[in-house]
Residue frames as qw, qx, qy, qz and C-alpha x, y, z in Angstrom:
[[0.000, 0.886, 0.464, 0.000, 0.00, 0.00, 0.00],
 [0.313, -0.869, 0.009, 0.382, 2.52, 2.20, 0.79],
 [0.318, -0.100, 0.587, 0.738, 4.58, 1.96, -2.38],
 [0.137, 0.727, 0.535, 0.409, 1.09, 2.68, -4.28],
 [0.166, -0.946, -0.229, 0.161, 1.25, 6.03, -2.46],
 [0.329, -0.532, 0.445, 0.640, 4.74, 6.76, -2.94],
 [0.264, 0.146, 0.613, 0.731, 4.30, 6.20, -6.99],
 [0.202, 0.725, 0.583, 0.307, 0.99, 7.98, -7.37],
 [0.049, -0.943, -0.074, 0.321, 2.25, 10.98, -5.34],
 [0.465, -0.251, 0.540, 0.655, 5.30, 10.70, -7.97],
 [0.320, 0.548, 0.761, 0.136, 2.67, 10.51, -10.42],
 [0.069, -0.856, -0.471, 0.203, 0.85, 13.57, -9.13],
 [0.180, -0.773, 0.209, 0.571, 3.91, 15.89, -8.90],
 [0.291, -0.281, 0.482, 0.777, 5.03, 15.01, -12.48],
 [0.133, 0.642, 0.693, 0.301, 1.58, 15.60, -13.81],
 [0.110, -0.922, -0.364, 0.072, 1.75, 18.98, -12.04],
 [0.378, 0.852, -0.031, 0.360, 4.81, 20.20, -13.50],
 [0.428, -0.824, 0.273, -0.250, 6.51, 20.42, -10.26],
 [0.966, -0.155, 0.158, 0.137, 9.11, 17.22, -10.44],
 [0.613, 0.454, -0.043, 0.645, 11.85, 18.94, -12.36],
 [0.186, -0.761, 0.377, -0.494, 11.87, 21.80, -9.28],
 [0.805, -0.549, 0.219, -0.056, 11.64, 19.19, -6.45],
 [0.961, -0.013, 0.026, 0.276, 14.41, 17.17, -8.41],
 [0.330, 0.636, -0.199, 0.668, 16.52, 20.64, -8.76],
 [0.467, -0.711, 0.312, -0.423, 16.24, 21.64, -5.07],
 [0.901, -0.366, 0.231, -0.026, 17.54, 17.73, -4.36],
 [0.805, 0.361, -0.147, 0.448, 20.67, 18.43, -6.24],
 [0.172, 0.783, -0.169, 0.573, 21.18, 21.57, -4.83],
 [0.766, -0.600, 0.075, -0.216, 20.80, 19.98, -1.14],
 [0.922, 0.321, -0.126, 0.176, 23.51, 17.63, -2.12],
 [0.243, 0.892, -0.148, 0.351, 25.74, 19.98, -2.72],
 [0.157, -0.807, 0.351, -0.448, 27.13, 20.62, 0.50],
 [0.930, -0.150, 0.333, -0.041, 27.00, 16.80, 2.04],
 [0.884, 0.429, -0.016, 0.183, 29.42, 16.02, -1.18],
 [0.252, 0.820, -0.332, 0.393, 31.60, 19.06, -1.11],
 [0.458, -0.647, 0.461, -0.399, 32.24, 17.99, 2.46],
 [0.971, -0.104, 0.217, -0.004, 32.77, 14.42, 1.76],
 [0.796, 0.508, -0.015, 0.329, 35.03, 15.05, -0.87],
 [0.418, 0.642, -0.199, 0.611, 36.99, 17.87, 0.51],
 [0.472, -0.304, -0.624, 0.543, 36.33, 17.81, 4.27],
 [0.113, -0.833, -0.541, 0.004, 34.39, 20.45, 6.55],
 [0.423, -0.402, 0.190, 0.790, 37.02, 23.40, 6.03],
 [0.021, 0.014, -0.418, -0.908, 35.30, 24.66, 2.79],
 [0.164, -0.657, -0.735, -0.037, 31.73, 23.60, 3.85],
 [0.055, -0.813, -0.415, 0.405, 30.27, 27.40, 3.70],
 [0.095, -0.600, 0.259, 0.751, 32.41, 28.95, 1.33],
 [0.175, 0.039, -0.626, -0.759, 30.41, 27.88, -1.63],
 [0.533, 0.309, 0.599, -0.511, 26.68, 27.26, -2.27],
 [0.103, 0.149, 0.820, 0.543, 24.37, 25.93, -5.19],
 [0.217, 0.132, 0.013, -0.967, 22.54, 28.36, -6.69],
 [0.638, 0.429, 0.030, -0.639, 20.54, 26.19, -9.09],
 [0.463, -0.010, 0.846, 0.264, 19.98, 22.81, -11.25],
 [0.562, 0.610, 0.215, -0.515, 18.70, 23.29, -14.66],
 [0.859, 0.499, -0.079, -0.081, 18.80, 21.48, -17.81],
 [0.969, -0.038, -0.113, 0.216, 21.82, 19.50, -16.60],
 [0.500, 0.551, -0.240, 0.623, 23.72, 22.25, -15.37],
 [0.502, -0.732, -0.337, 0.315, 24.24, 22.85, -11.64],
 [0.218, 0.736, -0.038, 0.640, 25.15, 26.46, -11.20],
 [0.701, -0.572, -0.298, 0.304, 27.55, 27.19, -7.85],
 [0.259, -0.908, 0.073, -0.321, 28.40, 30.09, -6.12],
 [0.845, 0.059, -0.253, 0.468, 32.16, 30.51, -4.92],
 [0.307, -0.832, 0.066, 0.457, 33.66, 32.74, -2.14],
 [0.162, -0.673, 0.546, 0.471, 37.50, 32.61, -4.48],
 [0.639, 0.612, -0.403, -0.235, 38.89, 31.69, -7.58],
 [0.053, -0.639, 0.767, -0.033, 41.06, 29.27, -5.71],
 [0.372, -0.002, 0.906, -0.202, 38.29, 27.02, -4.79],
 [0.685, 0.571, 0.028, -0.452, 36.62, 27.48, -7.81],
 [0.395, 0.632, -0.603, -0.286, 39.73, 26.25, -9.34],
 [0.194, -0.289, 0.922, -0.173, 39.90, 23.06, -6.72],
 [0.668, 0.308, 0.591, -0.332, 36.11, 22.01, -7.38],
 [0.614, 0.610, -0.149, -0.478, 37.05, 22.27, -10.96],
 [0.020, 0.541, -0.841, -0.020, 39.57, 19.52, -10.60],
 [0.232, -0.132, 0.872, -0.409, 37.04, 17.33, -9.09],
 [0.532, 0.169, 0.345, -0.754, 34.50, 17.91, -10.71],
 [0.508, 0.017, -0.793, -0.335, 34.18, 14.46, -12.48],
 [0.319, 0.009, -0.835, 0.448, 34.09, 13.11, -9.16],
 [0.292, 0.114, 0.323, -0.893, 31.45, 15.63, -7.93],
 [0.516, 0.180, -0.519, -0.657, 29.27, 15.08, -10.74],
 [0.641, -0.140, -0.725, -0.209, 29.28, 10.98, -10.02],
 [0.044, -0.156, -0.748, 0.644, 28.55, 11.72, -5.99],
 [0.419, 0.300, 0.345, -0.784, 25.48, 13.61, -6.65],
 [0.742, 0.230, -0.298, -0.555, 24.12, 11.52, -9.87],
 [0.044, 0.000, -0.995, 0.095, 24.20, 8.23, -7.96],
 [0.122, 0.280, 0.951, -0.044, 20.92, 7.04, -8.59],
 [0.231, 0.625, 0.148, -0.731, 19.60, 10.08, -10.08],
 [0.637, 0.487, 0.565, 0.192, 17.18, 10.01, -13.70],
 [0.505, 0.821, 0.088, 0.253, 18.33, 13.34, -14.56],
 [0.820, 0.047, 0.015, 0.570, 21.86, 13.83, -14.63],
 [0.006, -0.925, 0.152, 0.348, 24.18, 16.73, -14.04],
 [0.846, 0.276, 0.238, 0.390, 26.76, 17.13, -17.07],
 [0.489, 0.366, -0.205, 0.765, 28.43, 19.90, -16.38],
 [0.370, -0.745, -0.322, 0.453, 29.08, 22.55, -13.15],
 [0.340, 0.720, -0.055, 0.602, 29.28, 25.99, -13.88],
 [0.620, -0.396, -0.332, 0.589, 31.15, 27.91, -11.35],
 [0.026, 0.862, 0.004, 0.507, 30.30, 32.11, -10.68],
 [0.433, -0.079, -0.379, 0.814, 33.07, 33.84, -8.31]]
């Protein structure tokens, strides 16, 4: 019973247009859980995700320095936050 509820309210939200925000706002959550796995809680605040749209996650960077470190990584980012995700990120953009 409780899986029939879980797909029909899936259902519901992509009949109302609203599944492509909920599934942006659950990349953008991500974010910060990865950044911190990957790089450890020392840079956890100095960057945020702004946005997820047509496969582009757009993130917000204090410096150019760590713009320059998540750009190293960012294969690695990329396959933390699209484990078991249907719509894929394929590229980070990075705004200083």
């Amino acid at each position: 019973m409780l899986n029939s509820i879980g797909g029909d309210l899936l259902k519901s939200l992509g009949k109302a247009g609203i599944s492509k925000q909920i599934e942006a706002v659950q990349v953008c959550d991500l974010w910060e859980k990865v950044i911190c796995k990957i790089f450890g809680e020392q840079v956890v605040g100095q960057s945020q995700a702004m946005y997820f749209k047509d496969g582009v996650l757009a993130v917000a960077v204090l410096n150019p320095v760590l713009a320059q470190e998540f750009k190293f990584k960012e294969e690695e980012i990329k396959k933390e936050i699209n484990q078991g995700r249907s719509d894929k990120i394929r590229k980070i953009r990075f705004e200083i």
